[in-house]
Structure formats: C-alpha cells, structure tokens
KOLZAVO-660038 format. One record per residue (C-alpha): residue in one letter; chain; x, y, z. Coordinates in nm, 2 decimals. Each point is the difference from the previous one (the first is absolute). Layout:
N
<'a'; 'A'; <X; Y; Z>>
...
***
This chain:
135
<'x'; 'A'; <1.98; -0.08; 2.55>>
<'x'; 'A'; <-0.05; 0.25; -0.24>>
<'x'; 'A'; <0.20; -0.16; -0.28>>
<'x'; 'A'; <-0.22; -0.30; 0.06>>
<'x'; 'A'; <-0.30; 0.20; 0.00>>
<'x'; 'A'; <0.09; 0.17; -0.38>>
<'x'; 'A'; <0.13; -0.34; -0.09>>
<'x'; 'A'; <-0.35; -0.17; 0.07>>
<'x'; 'A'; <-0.18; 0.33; -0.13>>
<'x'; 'A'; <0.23; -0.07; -0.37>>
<'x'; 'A'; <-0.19; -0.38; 0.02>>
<'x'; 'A'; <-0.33; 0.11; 0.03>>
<'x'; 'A'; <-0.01; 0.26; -0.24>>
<'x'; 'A'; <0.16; -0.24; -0.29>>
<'x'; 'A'; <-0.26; -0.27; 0.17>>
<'x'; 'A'; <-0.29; 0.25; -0.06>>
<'x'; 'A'; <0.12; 0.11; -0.35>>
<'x'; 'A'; <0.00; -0.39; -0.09>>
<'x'; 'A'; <-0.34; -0.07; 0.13>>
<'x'; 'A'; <-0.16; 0.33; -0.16>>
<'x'; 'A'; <0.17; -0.17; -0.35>>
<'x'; 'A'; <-0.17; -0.31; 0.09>>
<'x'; 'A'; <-0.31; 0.10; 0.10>>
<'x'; 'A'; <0.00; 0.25; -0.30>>
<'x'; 'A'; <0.08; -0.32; -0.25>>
<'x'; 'A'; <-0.25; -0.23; 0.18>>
<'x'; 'A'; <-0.27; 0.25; 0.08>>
<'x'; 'A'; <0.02; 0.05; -0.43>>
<'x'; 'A'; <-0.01; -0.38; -0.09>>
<'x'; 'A'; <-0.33; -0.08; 0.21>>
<'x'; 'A'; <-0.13; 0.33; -0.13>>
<'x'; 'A'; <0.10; -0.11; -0.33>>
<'x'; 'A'; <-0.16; -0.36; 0.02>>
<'x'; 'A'; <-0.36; 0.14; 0.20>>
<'x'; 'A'; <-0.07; 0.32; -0.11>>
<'x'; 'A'; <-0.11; 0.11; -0.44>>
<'x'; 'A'; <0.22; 0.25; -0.14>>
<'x'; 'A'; <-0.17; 0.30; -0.02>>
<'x'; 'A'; <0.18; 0.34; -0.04>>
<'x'; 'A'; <-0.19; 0.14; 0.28>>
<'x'; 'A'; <0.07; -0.30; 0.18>>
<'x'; 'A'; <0.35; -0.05; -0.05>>
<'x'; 'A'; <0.01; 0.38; 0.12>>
<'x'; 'A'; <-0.16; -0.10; 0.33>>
<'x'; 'A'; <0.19; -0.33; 0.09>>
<'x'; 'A'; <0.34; 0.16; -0.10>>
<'x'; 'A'; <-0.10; 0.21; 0.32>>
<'x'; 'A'; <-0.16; -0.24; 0.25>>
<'x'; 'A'; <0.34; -0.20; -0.08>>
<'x'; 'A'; <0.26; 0.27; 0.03>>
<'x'; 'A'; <-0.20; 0.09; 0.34>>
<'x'; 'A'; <-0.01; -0.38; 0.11>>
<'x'; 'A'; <0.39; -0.03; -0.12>>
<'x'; 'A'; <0.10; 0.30; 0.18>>
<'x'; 'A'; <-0.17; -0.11; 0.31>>
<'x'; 'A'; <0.17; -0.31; 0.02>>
<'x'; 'A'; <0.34; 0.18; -0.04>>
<'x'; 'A'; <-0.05; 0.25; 0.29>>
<'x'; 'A'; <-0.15; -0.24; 0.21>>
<'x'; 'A'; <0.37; -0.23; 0.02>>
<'x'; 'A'; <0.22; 0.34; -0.07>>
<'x'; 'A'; <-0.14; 0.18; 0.28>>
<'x'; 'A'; <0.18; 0.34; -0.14>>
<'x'; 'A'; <0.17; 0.13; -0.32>>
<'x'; 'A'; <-0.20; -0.16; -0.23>>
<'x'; 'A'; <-0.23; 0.26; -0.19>>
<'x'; 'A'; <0.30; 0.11; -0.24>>
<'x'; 'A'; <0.13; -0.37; -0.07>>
<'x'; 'A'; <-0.41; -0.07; -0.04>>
<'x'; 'A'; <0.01; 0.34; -0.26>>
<'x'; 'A'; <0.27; -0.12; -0.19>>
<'x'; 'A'; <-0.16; -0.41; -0.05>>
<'x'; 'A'; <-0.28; 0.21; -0.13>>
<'x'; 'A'; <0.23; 0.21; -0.22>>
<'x'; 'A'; <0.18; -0.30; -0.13>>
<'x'; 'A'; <-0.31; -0.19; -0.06>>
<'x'; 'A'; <-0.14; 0.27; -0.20>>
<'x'; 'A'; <0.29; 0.03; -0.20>>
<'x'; 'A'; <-0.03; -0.32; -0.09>>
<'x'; 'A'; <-0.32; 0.03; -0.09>>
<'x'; 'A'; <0.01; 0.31; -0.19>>
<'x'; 'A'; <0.30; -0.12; -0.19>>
<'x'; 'A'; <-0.21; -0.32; -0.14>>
<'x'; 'A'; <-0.27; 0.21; -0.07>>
<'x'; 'A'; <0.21; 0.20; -0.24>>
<'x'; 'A'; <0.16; -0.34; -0.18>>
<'x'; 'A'; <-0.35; -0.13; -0.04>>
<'x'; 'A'; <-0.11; 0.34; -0.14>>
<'x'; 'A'; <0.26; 0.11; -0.14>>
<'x'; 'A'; <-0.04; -0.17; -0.34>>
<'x'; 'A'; <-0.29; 0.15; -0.06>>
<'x'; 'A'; <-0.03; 0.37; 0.14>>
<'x'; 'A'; <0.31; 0.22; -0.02>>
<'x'; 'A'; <0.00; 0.12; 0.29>>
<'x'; 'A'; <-0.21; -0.20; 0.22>>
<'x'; 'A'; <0.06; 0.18; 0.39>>
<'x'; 'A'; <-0.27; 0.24; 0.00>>
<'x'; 'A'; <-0.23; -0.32; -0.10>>
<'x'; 'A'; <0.15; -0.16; 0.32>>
<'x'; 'A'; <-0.04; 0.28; 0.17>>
<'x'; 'A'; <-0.31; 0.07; -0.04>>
<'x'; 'A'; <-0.14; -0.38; 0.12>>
<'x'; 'A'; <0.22; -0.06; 0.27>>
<'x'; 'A'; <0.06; 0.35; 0.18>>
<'x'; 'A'; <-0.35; -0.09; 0.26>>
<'x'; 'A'; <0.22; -0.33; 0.08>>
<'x'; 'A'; <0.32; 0.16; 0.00>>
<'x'; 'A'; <-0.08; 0.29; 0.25>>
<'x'; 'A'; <-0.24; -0.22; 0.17>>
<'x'; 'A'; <0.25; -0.29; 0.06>>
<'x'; 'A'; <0.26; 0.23; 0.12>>
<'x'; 'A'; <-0.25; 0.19; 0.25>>
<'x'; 'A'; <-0.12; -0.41; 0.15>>
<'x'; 'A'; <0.40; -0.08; 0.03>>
<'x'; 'A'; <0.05; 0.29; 0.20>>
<'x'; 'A'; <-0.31; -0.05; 0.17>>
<'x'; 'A'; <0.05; -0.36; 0.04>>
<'x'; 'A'; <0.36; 0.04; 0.11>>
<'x'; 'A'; <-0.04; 0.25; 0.27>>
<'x'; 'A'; <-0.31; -0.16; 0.12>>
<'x'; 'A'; <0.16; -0.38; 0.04>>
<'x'; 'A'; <0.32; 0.20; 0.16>>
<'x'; 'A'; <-0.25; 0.19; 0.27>>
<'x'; 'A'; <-0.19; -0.30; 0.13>>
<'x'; 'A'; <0.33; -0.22; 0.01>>
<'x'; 'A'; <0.15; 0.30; 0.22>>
<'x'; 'A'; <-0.30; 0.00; 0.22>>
<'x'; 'A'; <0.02; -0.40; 0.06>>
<'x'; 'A'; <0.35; 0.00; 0.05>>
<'x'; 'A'; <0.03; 0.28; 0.26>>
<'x'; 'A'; <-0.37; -0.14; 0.14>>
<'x'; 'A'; <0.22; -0.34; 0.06>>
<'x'; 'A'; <0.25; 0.10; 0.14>>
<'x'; 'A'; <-0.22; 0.28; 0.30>>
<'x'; 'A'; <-0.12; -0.39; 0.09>>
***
C-alpha cells in the first residue's frame, strides 16, 4: 500500500510540474495576444501568471511541489536573463546591471506569487481530498 501510495504521489507531482509549465506557457500567450506591453505591465502579469501557474500545479500535486515550482521559475528566468544579455549584449559591455535593474520587481515578485501560488493550490487540494474522503 505504501509503495502504491509513493508511486501515485511520483505521478502527481510530475502531473503538477507539467500543468504549472502549461499553464505558465498558456497563461503568457493570451497575456501576450490581450494585454499592451508595458514595463510596468509586463511586471504585474509576470506575477498574476506565475501565481495562476503555480496554482494549477499544487492543485493536481497535492504535495512537494513548491521546490519543483521554484526551480520552473529559476529556469524560466534563466532563460530570460540569458536572451536579455544576447540582445544587449552588442551594444552595452556589460549589460546585467541594466537587466537587473528592470526586471528585479518581476523577478522577486514572480518568485514570491510561485511560492505563494504553489503552497496555496497544494493547501486547498489537501483540504478537498481529506474533506472527500471524511464523507
């Protein structure tokens, strides 16, 4: 029972991982396609989407998924960072304080929403599943 348990704990974790990456990608995309780029808003829905994203993910994982939801974010803003620096590269020597300095509201806040996001989505899927099963 308990191997099964751990086993079906595994599938819902990777499950949750793979829907926060969805939700992150298509949260972005119909941000992308409503919303004007602004730098303050791109601040604000790089939040509201890691929150939503995060959400998602601990609602399906149940548990264990605020460090795999950290390290998305991490990875993401890897990314992000590292085409910032190609694109500015060429024309500032060294461009990551620039980056810094218009991305470190987004970065901080992002990463506070995913926590946030991850252990709130976790909590309320705990409290259905163990409301279910007292019925």
């Amino acid at each position: 029972m308990l191997k099964g348990s751990i086993r079906m704990s595994s599938k819902r974790l990777l499950l949750g991982v793979a829907i926060l990456v969805a939700a992150q990608a298509l949260l972005n995309n119909i941000a992308s396609l409503l919303l004007t780029e602004t730098m303050g808003l791109i601040t604000v829905r790089s939040v509201v989407i890691a929150l939503l994203a995060a959400f998602a993910g601990g609602l399906v994982a149940r548990k264990g998924i605020v460090i795999p939801a950290l390290a998305v974010w991490l990875a993401l803003w890897a990314v992000t960072v590292y085409f910032l620096y190609a694109i500015a590269a060429p024309v500032d020597q060294n461009p990551l304080p620039m980056i810094a300095q218009h991305n470190w509201v987004a970065f901080i806040g992002s990463g506070f929403a995913t926590v946030v996001g991850a252990m709130l989505g976790q909590a309320i899927a705990t409290k259905r599943a163990t409301q279910a099963t007292a019925t």
